[in-house]
C-alpha positions in Angstrom: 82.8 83.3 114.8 84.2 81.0 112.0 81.4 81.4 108.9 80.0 84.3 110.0 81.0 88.0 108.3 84.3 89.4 109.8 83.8 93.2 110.1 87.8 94.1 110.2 89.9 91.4 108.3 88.8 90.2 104.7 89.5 86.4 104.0 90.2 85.2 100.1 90.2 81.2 100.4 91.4 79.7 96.7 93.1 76.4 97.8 95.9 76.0 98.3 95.9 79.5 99.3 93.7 81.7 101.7 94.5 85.5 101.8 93.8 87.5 104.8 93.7 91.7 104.9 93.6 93.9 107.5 90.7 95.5 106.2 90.6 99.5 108.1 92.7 101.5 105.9 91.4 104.8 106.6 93.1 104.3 110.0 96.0 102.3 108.5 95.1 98.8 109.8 95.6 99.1 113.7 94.0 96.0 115.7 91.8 96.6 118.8 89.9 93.9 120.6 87.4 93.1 117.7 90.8 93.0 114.9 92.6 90.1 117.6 89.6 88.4 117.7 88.8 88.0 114.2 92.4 87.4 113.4 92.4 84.7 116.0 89.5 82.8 114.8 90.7 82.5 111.5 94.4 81.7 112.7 92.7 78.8 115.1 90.2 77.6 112.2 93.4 77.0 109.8 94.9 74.4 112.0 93.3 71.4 110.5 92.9 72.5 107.4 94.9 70.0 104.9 93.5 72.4 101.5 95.3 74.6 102.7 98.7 75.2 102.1 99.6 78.9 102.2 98.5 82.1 104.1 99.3 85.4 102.8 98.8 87.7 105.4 98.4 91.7 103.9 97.0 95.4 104.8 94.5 97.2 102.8 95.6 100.8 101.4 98.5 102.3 102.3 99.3 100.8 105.0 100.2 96.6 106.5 99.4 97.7 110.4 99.8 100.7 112.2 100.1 99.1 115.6 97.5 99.6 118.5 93.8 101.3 117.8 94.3 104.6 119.8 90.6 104.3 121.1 91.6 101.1 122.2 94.3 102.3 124.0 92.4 104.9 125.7 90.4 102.5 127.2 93.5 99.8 128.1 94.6 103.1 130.2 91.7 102.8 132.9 91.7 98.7 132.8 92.6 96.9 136.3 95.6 94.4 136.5 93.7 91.8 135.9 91.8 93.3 133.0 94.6 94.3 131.4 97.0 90.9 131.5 93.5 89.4 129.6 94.0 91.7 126.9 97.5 91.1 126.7 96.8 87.1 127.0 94.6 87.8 123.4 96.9 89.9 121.7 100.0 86.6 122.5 97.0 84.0 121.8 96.5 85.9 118.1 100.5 86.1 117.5 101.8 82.3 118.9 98.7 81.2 116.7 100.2 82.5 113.5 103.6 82.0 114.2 102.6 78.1 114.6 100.3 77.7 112.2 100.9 74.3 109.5 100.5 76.3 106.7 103.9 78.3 105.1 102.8 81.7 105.8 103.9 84.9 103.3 103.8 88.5 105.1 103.1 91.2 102.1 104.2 94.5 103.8 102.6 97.1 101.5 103.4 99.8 103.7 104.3 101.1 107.2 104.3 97.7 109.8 104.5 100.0 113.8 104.5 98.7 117.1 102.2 95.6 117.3 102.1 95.4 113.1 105.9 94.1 113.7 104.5 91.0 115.5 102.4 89.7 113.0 105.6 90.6 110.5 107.7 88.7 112.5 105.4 85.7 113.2 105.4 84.9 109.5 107.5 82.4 107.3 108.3 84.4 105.0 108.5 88.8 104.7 108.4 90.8 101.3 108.1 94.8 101.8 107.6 97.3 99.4 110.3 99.4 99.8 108.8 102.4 100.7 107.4 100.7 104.2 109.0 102.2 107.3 109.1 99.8 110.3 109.4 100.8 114.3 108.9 98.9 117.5 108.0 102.6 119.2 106.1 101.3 122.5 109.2 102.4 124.4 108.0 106.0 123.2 105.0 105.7 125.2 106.7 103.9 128.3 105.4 100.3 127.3 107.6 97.3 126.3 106.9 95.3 122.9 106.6 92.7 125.5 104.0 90.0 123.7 105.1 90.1 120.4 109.2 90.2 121.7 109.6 86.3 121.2 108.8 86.8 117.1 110.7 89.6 117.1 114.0 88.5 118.6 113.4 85.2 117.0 113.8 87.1 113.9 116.4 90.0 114.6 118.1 88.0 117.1 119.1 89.9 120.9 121.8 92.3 119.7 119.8 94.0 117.3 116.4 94.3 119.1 118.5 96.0 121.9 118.9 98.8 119.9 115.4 98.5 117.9 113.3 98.1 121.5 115.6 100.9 123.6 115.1 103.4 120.7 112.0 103.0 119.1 113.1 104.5 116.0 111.9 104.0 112.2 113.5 102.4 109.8 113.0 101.9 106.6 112.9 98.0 104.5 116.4 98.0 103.5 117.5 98.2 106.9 114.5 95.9 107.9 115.9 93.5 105.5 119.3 93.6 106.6 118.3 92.9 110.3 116.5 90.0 109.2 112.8 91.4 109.9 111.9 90.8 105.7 113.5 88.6 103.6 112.9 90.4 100.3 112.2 94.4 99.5 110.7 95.2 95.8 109.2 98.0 94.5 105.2 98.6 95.3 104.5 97.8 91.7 106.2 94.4 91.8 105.1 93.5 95.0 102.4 91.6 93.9 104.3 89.6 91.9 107.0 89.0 94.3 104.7 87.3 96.7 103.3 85.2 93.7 106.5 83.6 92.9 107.2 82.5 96.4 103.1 81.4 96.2 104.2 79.5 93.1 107.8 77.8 94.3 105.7 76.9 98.0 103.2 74.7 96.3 105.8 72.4 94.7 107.0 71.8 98.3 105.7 68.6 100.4 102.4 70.3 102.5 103.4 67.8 104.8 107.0 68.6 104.6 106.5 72.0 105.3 104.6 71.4 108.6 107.3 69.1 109.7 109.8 71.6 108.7 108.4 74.7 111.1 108.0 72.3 113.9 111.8 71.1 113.0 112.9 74.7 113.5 111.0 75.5 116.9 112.1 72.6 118.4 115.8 72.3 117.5 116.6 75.5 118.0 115.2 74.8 121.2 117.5 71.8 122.3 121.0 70.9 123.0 122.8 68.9 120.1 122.5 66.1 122.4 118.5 66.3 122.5 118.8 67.1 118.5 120.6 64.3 117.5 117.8 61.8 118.1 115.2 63.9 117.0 116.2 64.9 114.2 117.1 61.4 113.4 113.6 60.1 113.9 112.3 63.0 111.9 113.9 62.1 108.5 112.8 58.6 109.1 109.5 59.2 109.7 109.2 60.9 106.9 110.9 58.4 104.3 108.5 56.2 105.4 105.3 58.1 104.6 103.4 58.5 102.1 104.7 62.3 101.2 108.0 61.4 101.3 107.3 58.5 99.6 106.0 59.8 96.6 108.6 62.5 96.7 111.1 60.0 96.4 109.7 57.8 93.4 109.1 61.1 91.7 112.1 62.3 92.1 113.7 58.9 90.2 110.6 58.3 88.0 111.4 62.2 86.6 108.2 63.6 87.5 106.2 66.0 89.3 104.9 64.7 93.0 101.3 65.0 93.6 100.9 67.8 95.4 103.3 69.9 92.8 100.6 69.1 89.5 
C-alpha cells in the first residue's frame, strides 16, 4: 500500500519530519479496518527510514480520534471467534508499531481522543492537547475491555490510575489527562501549533541515533531487574561513545559547535 493514495490518513513528509492526519472529520476521526490498515502501512514503512526523524501524529477538524467506526462495530458484532481475534490482532499490530517506532513521535491532540483514540495517544513520545480535548477509555460502557491498547495506556497512567479510568469509563478533560500522565503539555487551541513546533525544533538538535537508542533503553529497562540492567546499560553508553553519533557529539560539544545533525 506504501506509494499508493491513502483514502483515510493524510501523510506530510518534510525531512526530518513526516506528519500524519486522521483524515474523516465529519465523523471525528474514528478507525475501522481500512483507517488500521493505512495507519499500519505507514507505521511499518517508517522503520528504516534514517530521513526521518520525527512523526507528528494529528486529527483533522474538531476532533484527534473518536474511537471505533460505529459501522465497523456493527459488523465486529456478527464476526466468529476467530474473525474477531484477527481484527483485534490488527488494531495491536497498528498500536505496538507506533509505540516502537525509531522515530521520536509527537501526539497533537486537537480535540476529543475516546476509546481506541487513547491508544494511539498513549503509544506516542510525546502528548500536547489543546485544552478543550475531553479524553475517555468508555469500552467498559458498552461491556468491552480497552484490552489492546491497555499496555500503552498503563504504561503511561501507570495501574492505580487506569483502575479507575478502565472501571468507569468516564471523560475527563486535559488538565486532568495531564496530571495522570496521559499528555505531557495542555495549551490553548490557538497555540497548539506552536507548541508542537518547539518540541519539533528542540527534537532535531538531539542525536537521531540517540533517540532510537534511548526508546529501546526505556522498554527494555524497565523491563529488567537491576541486575539484568546493570550490564546493559553499561554496554549501551559504550557503544555509543564509540560511534560515530556519539562521537561527533562529543568533539562538538568541546570544539563549541553544533553536531551534524543539529545544523
Amino acid at each position: 500500500m506504501h506509494g499508493a493514495k491513502y483514502t483515510t490518513i493524510l501523510v506530510e513528509e518534510k525531512p526530518p519530519v513526516i506528519r500524519i492526519t486522521l483524515n474523516r472529520p465529519e465523523i471525528h476521526n474514528p478507525f475501522n479496518e481500512v483507517v488500521l490498515a493505512e495507519l499500519t502501512d505507514i507505521f511499518r514503512s517508517l522503520q528504516n527510514r534514517e530521513d526521518i526523524r520525527i512523526v507528528v501524529l494529528t486529527g483533522k477538524g474538531k476532533s484527534f480520534c473518536a474511537g471505533a467506526d460505529l459501522h465497523w462495530m456493527k459488523k465486529m458484532k456478527d464476526y466468529t471467534l476467530e474473525e474477531n481475534i484477527a481484527d483485534a490482532e490488527a488494531l495491536a499490530e497498528c498500536m505496538y508499531l507506533l509505540y516502537t517506532l525509531p522515530q521520536a513521535t509527537i501526539c497533537r491532540i486537537n480535540g476529543a481522543a475516546i476509546g481506541g483514540g487513547m491508544g494511539l495517544v498513549s503509544a506516542c513520545d510525546i502528548c500536547i492537547a489543546a485544552e478543550h480535548a475531553v479524553f475517555s477509555l468508555s469500552e467498559i460502557k458498552l461491556g468491552l475491555i480497552p484490552s489492546c491498547i491497555s499496555p500503552y495506556v498503563i504504561r503511561r497512567a501507570g495501574e492505580g490510575r487506569c483502575r479507575e479510568l478502565f472501571l468507569t469509563g468516564e471523560r475527563f478533560n486535559a488538565a486532568r489527562a495531564r496530571e495522570a500522565g496521559l499528555v505531557n503539555r495542555v495549551v490553548p487551541l490557538e497555540e497548539l501549533d506552536s507548541a508542537v513546533e518547539n518540541v519539533v525544533k528542540g527534537l532535531t538538535t538531539s542525536g537521531p541515533r540517540a533517540i532510537t537508542h534511548c526508546k529501546e533503553l526505556i522498554r527494555k529497562v524497565s523491563a529488567m531487574s537491576l541486575d539484568e540492567a546493570k550490564p546493559y546499560t553499561a554496554r549501551s553508553i559504550a557503544e555509543l561513545r564509540i560511534g560515530d553519533e556519539g562521537q561527533e557529539g562529543i568533539s562538538a560539544f568541546f570544539e563549541k559547535r553544533k553536531p551534524s545533525w543539529a545544523e
